[in-house]
N, C-alpha and C positions, 0 to 999 in steps of 0.2 A: 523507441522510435521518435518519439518528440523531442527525447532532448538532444537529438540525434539533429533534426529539423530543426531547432534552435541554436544550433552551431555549438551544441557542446565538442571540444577539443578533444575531448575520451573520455569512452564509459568502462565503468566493471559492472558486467553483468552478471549476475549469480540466480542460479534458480537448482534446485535440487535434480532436475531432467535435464542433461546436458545437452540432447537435441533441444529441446528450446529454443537453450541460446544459440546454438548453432542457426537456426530459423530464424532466429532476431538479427543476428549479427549478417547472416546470408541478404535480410529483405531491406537492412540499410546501407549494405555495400548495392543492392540493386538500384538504390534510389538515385546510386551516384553521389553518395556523402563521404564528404572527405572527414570520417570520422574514425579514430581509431579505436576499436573495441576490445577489450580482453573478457575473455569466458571464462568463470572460474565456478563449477557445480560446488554447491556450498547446501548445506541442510543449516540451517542458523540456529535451530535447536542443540547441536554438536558445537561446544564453544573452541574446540578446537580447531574447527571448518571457520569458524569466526574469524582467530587469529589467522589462519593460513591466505582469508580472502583479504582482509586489510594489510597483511604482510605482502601479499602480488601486487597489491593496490598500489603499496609505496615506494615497492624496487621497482614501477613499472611506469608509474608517472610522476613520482616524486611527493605528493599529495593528494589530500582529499579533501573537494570544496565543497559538495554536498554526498549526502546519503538520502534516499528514497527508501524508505521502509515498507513496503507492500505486502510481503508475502505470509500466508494465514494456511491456518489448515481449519474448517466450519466445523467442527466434530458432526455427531447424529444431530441431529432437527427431532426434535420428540417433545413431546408436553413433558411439564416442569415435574408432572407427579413420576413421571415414567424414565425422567433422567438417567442417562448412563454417566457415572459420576468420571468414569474412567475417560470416559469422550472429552468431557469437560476439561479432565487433567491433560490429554493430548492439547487442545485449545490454548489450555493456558501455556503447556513449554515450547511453542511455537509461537504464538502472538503477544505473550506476554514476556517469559522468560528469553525466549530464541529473539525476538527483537530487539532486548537491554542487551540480551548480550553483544551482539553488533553493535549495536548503537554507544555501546560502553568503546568496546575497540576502537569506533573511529573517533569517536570525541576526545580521547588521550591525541588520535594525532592534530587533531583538529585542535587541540588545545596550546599544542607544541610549533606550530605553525601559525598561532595568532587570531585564529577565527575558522567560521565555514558554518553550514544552514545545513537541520535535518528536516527531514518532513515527515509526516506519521502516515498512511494510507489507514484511516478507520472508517467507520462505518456508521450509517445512519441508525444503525439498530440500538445504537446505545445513547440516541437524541430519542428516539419513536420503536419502543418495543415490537416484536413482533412476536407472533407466537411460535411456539416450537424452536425459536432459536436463543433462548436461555444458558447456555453454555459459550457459545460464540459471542453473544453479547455481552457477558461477563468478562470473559478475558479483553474483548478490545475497552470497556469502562476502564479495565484496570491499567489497560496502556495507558489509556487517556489521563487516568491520576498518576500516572508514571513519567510521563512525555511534561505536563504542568512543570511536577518538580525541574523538571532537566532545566524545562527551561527558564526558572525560579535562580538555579545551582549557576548555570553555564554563560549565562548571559557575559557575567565579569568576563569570558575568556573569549569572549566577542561569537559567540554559539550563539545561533537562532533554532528552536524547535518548535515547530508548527504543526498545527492537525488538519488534516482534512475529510471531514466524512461524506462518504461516498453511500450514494442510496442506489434505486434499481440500476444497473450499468450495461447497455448491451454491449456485450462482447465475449466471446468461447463461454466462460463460464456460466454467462444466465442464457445464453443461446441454449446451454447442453441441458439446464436444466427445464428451459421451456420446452427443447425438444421431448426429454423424458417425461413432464411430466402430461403434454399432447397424447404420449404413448399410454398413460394411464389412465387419462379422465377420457380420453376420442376426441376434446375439444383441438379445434386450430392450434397455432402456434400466434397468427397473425391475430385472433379472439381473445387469449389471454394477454398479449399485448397490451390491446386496446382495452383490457378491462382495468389492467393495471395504469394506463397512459390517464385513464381517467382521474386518478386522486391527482396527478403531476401536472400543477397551474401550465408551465410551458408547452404540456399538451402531447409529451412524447418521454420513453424512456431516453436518458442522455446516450452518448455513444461514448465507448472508453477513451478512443484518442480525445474528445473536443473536454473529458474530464481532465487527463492531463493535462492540459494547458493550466487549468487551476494548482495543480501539483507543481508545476514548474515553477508559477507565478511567485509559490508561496517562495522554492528554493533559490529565486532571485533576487539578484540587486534590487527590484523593484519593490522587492519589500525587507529592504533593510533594517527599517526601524522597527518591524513584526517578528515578534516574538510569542512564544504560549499563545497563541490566537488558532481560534475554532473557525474554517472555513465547511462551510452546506454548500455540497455540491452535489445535487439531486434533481435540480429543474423547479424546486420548491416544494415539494412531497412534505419537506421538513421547513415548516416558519418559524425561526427563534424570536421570542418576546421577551 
């Protein structure tokens, strides 16, 4: 939706739930954006779903100027003694594995074309541990040493890869999980907010559209000369020294 709002020309959107994108592509024809979307359900973990999206990608717009990397699956949340090593291995072939593999496809065309900017969607949890989420935070560190290299290797071929980590976010997913977890302790939804709003200097959890705009920032002209660079987009939760 934002870079829908920032005049992107055409998106490929891919998400494992085809209604999604249906839903995405419905609420930015509604806005009245002259944008044209392609839907293409893709599991990114299937490196053949990989090829089939970057292959619609190029008979359909000719190019690929950026890639947005977002999508994760959290495995179990459980203390590190009680880990289900298998959650973990889910973890990693989706945020680690399933990510290079896209990000491998489109940086060949991005390379054949002269340039283009990826962006990594990761997470605070691997600047500021948390507990229980030791499986999830492993695999995106590894992106993060992963995403370095690229963009170490890529730069020569005019490639920017960038990170940005993302702390508490309201939006569907931490909505779902405040709701459930109001369902289990009796507390509010609007009480655990506000207990979490307290560590976040800006005084509020961020909201996920006003975090996109850092997402886009990074996959813009406007930072051309940024490359391998760690963007904290959290409200300040997370202070790098």
């Amino acid at each position: 939706m934002a870079a829908a709002r920032e005049g992107a020309a055409g998106l490929i959107i891919c998400a494992r739930t085809a209604s999604k994108l249906s839903d995405c592509a419905k609420a930015i024809a509604a806005e009245g954006l002259d944008t044209r979307v392609l839907e293409v359900p893709t599991d990114i973990a299937d490196a053949a779903q990989c090829a089939n999206l970057v292959s619609k990608a190029e008979s359909t717009f000719g190019r690929i100027d950026v890639l947005l990397n977002s999508a994760y699956v959290p495995g179990n949340f459980s203390p590190i003694l009680e880990a289900d090593l298998d959650s973990w291995r889910q973890a990693m072939d989706v945020n680690l594995f399933g990510t290079m593999q896209l990000t491998l496809e489109v940086a060949r065309v991005m390379k054949a074309q002269g340039g283009g900017s990826i962006v990594m969607v990761n997470t605070m949890v691997t600047r500021k541990p948390l507990q229980t989420q030791g499986g999830y935070g492993a695999s995106k560190a590894a992106l993060l040493s992963a995403t370095q290299h690229l963009a170490l290797e890529l730069g020569q071929y005019n490639i920017r890869v960038n990170t940005t980590f993302m702390g508490w976010m309201w939006g569907p997913p931490v909505e779902g999980y405040f709701q459930h977890a109001a369902q289990e302790t009796g507390e509010s939804v609007e009480a655990m907010k506000a207990d979490v709003a307290k560590n976040i200097p800006l005084g509020r959890i961020p909201d996920d559209a006003d975090c996109a705009k850092a997402v886009l920032m990074l996959a813009s002209d406007y930072a051309c000369v940024v490359t391998g660079a760690g963007l904290d987009v959290n409200g300040g939760e997370y202070l790098p020294h």
